[in-house]
Jmol script that loads the backbone (N, CA, C; Angstrom):
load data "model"
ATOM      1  N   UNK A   1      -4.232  56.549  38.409  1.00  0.00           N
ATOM      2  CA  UNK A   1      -4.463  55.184  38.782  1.00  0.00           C
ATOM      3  C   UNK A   1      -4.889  55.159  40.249  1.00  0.00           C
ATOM      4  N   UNK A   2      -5.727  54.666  40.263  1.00  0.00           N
ATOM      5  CA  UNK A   2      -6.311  54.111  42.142  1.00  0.00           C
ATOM      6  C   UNK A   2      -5.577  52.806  42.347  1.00  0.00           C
ATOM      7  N   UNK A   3      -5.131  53.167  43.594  1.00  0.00           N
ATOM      8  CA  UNK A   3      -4.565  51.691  44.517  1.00  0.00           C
ATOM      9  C   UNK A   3      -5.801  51.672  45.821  1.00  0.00           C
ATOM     10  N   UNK A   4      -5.736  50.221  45.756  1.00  0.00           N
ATOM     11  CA  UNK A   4      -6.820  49.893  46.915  1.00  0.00           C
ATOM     12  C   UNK A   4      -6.496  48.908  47.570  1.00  0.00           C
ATOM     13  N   UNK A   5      -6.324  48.352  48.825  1.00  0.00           N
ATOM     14  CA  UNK A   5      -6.043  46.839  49.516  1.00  0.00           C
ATOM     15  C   UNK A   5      -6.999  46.131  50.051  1.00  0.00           C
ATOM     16  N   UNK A   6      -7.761  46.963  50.687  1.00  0.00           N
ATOM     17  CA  UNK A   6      -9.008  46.122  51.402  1.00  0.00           C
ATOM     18  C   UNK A   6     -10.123  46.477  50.655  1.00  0.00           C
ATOM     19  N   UNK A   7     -10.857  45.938  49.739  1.00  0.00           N
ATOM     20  CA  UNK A   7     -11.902  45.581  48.983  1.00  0.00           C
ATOM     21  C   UNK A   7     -13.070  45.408  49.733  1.00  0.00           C
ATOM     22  N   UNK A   8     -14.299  46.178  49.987  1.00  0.00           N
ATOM     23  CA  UNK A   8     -15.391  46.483  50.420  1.00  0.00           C
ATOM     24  C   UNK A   8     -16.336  46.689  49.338  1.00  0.00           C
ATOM     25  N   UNK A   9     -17.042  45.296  49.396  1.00  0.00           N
ATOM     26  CA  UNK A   9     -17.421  44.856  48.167  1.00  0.00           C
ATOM     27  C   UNK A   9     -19.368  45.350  49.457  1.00  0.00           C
ATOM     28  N   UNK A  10     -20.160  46.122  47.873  1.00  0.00           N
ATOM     29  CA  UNK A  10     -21.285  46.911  48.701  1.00  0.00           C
ATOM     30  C   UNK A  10     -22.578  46.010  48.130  1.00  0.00           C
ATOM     31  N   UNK A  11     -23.386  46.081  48.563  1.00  0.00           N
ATOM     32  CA  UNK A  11     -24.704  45.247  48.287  1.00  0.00           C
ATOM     33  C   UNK A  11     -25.675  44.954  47.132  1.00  0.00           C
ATOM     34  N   UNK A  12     -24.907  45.848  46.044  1.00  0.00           N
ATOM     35  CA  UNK A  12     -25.366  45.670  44.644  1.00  0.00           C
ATOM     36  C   UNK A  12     -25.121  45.230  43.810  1.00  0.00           C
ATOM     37  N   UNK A  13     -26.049  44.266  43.708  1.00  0.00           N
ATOM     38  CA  UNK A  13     -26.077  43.062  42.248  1.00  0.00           C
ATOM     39  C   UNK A  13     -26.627  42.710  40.751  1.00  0.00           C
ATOM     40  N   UNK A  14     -25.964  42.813  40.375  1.00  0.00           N
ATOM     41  CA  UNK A  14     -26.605  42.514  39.092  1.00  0.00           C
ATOM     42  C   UNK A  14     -26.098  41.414  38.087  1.00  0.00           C
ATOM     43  N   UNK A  15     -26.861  41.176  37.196  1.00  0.00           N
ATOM     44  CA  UNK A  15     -26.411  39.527  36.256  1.00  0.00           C
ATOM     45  C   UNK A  15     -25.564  40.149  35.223  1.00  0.00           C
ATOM     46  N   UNK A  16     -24.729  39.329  34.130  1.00  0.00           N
ATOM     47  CA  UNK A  16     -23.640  39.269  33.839  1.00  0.00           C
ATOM     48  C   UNK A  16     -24.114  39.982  32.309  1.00  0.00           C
ATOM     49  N   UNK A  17     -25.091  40.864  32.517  1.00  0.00           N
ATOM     50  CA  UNK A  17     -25.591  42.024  31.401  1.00  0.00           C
ATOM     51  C   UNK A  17     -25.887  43.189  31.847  1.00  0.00           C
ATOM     52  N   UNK A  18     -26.033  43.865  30.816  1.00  0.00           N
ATOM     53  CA  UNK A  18     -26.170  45.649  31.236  1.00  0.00           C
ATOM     54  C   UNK A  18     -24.875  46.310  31.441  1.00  0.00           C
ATOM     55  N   UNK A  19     -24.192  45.625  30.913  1.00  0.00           N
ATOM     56  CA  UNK A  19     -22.649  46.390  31.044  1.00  0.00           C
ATOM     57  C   UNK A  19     -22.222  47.472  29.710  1.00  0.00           C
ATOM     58  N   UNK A  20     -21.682  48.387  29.600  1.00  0.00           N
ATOM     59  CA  UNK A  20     -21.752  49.501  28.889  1.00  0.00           C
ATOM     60  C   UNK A  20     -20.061  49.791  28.441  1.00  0.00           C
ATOM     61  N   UNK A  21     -19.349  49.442  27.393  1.00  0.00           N
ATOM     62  CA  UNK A  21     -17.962  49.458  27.247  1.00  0.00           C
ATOM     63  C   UNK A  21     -17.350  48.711  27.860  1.00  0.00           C
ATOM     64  N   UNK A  22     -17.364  47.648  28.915  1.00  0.00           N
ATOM     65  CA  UNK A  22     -16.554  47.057  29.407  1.00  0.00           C
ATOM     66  C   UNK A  22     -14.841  47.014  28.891  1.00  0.00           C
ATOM     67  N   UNK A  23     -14.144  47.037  29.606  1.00  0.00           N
ATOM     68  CA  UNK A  23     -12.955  47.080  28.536  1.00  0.00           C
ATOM     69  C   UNK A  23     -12.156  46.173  29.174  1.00  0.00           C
ATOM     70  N   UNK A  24     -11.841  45.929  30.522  1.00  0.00           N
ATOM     71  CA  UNK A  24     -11.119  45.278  30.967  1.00  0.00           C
ATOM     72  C   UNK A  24     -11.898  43.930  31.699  1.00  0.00           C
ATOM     73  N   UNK A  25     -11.306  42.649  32.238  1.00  0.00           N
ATOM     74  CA  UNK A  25     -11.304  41.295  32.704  1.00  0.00           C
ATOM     75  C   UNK A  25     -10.270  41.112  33.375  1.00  0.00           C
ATOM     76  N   UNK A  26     -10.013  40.627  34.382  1.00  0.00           N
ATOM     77  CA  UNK A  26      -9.403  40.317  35.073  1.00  0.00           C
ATOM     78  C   UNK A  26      -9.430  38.858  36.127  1.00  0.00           C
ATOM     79  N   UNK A  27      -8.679  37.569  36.334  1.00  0.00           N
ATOM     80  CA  UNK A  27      -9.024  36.741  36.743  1.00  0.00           C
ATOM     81  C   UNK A  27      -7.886  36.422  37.887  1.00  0.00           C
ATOM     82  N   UNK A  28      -8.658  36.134  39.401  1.00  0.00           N
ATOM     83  CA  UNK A  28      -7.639  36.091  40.302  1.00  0.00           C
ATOM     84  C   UNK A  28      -7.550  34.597  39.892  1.00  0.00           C
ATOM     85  N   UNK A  29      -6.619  33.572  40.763  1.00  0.00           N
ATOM     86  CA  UNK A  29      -6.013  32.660  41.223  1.00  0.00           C
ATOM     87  C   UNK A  29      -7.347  31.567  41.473  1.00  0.00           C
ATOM     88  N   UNK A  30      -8.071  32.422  42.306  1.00  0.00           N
ATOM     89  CA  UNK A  30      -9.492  31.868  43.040  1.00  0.00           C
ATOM     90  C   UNK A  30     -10.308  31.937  42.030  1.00  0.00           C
ATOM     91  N   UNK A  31     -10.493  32.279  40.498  1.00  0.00           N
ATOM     92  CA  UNK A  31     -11.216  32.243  39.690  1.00  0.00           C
ATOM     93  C   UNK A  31     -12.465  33.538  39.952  1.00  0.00           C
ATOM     94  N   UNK A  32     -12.133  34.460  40.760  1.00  0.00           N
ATOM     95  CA  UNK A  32     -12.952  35.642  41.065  1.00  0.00           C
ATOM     96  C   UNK A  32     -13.067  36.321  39.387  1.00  0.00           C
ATOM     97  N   UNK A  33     -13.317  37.102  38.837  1.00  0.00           N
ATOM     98  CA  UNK A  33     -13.450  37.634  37.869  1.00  0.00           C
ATOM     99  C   UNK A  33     -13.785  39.127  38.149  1.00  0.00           C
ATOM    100  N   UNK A  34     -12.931  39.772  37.644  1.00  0.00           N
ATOM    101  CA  UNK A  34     -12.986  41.212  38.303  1.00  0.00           C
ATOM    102  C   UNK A  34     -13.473  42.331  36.457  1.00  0.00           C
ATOM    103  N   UNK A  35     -14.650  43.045  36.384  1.00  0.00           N
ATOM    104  CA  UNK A  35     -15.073  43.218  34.961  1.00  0.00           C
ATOM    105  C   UNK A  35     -14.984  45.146  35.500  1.00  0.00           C
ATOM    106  N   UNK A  36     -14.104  45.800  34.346  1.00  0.00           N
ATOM    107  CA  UNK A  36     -14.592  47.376  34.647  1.00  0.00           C
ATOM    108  C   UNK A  36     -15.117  47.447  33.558  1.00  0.00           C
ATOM    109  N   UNK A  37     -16.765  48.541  34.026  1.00  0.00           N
ATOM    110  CA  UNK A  37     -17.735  49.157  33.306  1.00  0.00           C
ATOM    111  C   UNK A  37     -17.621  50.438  33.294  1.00  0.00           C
ATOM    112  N   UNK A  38     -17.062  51.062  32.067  1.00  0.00           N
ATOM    113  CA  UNK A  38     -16.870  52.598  31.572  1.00  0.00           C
ATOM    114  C   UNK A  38     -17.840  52.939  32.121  1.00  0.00           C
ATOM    115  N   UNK A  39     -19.028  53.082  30.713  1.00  0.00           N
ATOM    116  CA  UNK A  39     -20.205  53.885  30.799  1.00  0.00           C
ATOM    117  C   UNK A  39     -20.921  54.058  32.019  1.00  0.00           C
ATOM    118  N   UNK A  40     -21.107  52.682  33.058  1.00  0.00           N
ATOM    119  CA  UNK A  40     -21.755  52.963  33.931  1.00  0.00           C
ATOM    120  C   UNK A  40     -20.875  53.514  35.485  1.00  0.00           C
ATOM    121  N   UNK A  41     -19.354  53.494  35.252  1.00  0.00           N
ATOM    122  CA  UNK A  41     -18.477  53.863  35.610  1.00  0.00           C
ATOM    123  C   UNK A  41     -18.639  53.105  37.380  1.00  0.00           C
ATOM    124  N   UNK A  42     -18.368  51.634  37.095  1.00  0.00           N
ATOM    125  CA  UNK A  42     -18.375  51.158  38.376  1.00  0.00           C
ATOM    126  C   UNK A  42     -17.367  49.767  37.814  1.00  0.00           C
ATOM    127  N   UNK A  43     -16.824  49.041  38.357  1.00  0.00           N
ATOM    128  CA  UNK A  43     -16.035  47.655  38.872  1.00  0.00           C
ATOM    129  C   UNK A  43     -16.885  46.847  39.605  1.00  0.00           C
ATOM    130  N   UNK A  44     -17.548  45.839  39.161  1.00  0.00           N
ATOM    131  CA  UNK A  44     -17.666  44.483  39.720  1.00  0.00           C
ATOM    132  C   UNK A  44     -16.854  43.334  39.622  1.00  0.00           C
ATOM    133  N   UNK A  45     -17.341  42.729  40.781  1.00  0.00           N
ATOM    134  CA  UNK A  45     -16.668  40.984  40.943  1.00  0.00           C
ATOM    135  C   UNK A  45     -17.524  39.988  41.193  1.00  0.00           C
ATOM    136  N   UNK A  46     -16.989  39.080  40.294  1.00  0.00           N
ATOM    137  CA  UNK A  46     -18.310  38.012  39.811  1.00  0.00           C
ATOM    138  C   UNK A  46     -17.429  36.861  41.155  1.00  0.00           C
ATOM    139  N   UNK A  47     -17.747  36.189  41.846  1.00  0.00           N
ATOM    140  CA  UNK A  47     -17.168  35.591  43.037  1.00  0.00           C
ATOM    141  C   UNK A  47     -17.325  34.195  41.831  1.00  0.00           C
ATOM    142  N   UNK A  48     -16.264  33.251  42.106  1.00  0.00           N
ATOM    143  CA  UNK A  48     -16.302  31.896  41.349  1.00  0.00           C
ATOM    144  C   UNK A  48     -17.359  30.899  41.769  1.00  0.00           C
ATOM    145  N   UNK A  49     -17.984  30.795  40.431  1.00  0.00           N
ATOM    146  CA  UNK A  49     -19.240  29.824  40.313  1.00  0.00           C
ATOM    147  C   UNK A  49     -20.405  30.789  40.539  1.00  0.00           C
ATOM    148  N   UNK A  50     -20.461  32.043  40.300  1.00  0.00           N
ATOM    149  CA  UNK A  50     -21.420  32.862  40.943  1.00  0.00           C
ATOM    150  C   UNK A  50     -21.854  33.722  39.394  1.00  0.00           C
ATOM    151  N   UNK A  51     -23.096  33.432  39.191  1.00  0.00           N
ATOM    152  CA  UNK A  51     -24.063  34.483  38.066  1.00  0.00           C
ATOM    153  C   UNK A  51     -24.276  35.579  38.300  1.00  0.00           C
ATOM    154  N   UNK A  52     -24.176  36.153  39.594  1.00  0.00           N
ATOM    155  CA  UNK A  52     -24.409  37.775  39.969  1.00  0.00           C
ATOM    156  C   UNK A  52     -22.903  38.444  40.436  1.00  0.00           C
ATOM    157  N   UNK A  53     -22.790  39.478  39.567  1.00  0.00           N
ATOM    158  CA  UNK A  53     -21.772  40.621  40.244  1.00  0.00           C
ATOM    159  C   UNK A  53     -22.144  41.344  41.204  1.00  0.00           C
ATOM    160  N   UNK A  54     -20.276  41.941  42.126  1.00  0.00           N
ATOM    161  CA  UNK A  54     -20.862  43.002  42.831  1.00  0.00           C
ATOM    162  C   UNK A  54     -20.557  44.101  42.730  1.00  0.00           C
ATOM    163  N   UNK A  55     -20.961  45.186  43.053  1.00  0.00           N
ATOM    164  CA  UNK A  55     -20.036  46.480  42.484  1.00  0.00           C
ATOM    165  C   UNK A  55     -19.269  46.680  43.550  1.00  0.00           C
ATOM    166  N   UNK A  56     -18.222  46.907  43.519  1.00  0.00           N
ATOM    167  CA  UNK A  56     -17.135  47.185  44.678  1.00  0.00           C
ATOM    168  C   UNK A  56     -16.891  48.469  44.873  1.00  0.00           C
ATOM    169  N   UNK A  57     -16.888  48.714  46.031  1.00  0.00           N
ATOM    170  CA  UNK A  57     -16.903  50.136  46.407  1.00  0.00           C
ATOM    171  C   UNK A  57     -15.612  50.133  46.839  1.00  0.00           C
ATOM    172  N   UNK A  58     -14.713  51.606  46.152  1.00  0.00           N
ATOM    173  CA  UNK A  58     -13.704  51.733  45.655  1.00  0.00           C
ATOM    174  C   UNK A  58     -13.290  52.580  46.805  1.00  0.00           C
ATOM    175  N   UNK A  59     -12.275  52.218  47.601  1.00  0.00           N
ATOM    176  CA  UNK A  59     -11.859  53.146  48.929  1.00  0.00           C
ATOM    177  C   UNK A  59     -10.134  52.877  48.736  1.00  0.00           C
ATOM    178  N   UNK A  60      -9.471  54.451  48.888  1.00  0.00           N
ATOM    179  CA  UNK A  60      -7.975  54.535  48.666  1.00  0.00           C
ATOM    180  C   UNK A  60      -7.495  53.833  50.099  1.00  0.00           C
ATOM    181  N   UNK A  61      -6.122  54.234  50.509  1.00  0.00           N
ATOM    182  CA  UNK A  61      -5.532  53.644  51.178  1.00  0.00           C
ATOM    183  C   UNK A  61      -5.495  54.197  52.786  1.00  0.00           C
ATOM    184  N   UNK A  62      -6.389  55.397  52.660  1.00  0.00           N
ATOM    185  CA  UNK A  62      -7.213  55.968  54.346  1.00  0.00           C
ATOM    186  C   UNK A  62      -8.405  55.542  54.369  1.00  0.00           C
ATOM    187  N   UNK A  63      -9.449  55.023  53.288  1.00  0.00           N
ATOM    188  CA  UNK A  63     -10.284  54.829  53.384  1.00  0.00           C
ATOM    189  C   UNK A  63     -11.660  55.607  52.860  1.00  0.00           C
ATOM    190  N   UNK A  64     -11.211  56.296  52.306  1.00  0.00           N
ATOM    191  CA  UNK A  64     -11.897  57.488  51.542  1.00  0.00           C
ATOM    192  C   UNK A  64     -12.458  56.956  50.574  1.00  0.00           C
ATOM    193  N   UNK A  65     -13.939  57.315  50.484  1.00  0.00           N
ATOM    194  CA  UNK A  65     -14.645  56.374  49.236  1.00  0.00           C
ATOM    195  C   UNK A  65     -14.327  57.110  47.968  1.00  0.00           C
ATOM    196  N   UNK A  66     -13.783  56.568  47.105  1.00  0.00           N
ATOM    197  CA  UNK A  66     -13.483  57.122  45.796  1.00  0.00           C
ATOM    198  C   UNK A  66     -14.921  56.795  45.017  1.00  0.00           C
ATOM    199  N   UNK A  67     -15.464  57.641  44.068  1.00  0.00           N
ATOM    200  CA  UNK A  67     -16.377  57.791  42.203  1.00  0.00           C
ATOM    201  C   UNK A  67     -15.522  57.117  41.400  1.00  0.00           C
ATOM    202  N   UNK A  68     -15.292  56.433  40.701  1.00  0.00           N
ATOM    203  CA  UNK A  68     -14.820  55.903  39.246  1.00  0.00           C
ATOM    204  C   UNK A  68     -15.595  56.596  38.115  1.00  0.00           C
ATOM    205  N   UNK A  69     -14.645  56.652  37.377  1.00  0.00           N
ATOM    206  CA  UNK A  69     -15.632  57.991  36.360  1.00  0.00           C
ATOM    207  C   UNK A  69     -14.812  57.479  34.718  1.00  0.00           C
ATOM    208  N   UNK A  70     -15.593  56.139  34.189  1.00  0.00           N
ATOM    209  CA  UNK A  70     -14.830  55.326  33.137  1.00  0.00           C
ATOM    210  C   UNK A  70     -13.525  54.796  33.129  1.00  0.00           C
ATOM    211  N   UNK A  71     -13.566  53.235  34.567  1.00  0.00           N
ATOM    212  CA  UNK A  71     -12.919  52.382  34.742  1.00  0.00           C
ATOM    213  C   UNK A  71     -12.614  51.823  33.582  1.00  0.00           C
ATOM    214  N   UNK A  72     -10.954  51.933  32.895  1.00  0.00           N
ATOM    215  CA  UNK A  72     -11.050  51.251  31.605  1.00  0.00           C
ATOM    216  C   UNK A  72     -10.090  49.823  32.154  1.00  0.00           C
ATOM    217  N   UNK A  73      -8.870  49.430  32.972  1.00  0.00           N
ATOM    218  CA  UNK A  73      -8.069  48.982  33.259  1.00  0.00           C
ATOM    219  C   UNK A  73      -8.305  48.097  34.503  1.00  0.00           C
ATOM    220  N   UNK A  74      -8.485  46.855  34.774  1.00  0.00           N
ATOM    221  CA  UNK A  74      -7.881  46.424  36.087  1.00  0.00           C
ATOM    222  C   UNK A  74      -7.010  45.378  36.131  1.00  0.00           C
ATOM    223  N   UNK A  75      -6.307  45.166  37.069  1.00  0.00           N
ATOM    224  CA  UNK A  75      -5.220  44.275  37.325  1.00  0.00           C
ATOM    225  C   UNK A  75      -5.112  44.391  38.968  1.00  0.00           C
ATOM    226  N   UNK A  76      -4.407  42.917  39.266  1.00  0.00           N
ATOM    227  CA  UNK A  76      -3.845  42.943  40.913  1.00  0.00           C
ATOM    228  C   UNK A  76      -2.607  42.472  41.177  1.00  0.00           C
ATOM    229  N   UNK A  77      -1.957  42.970  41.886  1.00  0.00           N
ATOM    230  CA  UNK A  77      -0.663  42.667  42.182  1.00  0.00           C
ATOM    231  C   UNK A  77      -1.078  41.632  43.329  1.00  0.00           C
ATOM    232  N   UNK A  78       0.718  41.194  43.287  1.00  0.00           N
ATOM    233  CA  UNK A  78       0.959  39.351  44.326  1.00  0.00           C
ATOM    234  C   UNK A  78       0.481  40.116  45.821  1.00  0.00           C
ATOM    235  N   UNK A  79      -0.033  40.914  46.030  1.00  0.00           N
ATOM    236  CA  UNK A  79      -0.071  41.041  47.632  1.00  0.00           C
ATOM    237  C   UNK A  79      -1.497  41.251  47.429  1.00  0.00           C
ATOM    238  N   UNK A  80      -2.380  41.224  46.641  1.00  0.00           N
ATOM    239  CA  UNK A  80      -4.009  41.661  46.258  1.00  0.00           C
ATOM    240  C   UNK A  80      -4.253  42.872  46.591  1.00  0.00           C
ATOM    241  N   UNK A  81      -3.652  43.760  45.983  1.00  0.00           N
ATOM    242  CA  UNK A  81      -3.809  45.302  45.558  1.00  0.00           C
ATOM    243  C   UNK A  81      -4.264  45.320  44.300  1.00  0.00           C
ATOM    244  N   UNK A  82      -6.084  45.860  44.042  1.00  0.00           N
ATOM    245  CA  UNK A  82      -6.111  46.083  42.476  1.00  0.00           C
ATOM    246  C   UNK A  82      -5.571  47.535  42.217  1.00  0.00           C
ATOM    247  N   UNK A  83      -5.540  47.583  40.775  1.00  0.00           N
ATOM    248  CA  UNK A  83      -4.817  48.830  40.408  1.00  0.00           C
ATOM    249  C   UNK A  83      -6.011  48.695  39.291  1.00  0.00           C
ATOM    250  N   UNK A  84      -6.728  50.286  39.135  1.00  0.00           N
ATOM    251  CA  UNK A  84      -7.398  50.473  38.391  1.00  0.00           C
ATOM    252  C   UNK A  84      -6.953  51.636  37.603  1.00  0.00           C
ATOM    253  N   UNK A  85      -7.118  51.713  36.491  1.00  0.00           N
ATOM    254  CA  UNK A  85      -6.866  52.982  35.014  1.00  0.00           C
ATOM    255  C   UNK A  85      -8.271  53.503  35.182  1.00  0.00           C
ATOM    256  N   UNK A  86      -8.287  54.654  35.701  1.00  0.00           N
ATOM    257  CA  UNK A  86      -9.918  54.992  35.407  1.00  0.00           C
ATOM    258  C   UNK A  86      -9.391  55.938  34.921  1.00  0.00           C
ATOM    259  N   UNK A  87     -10.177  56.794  33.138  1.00  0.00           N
ATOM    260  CA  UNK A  87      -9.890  57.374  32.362  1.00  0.00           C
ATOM    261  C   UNK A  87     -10.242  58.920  32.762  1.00  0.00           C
ATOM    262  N   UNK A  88     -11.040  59.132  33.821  1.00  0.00           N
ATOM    263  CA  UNK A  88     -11.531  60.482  33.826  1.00  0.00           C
ATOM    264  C   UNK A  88     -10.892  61.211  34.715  1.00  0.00           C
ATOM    265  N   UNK A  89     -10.863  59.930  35.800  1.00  0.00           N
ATOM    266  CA  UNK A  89     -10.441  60.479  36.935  1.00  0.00           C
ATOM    267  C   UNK A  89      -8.801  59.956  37.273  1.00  0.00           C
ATOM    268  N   UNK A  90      -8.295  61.055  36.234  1.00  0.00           N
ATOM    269  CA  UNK A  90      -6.504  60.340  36.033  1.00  0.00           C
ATOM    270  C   UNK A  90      -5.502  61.066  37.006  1.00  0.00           C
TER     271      UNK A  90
END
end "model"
wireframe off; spacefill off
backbone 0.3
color backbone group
């Protein structure tokens, strides 16, 4: 499982298709929508009221950019830590 706190969300967008296994949804408070894509093995967040995702670039808790390698799981805890299940990279 990856833990992450500060979310460094990176410049790539795309519309609410082309997603490949999706398995998980996730909805903050703020109506953010958080979607993991297996196949293409990345996590976007659709920002509320917003048609384009972003892929979030996945950095542990020094800051080290983590690969996702078939994100199946996300969820966030009360302090906004997501916790991701990525299947490959267990």
């Amino acid at each position: 499982m990856i833990i992450w706190s500060n979310v460094n969300v990176s410049p790539i967008t795309t519309l609410l298709t082309g997603f490949t296994r999706s398995s998980s949804l996730f909805f903050r408070l703020t109506n953010d929508l958080y979607v993991t894509d297996c196949e293409n093995s990345r996590m976007q967040v659709f920002l509320a009221n917003q048609t384009h995702g972003t892929t979030i670039n996945v950095q542990d808790v020094n800051g080290t950019i983590l690969q996702l390698s078939c994100p199946a799981v996300v969820t966030m805890d009360d302090h906004g830590y997501l916790f991701i299940l990525d299947l490959v990279n267990n």
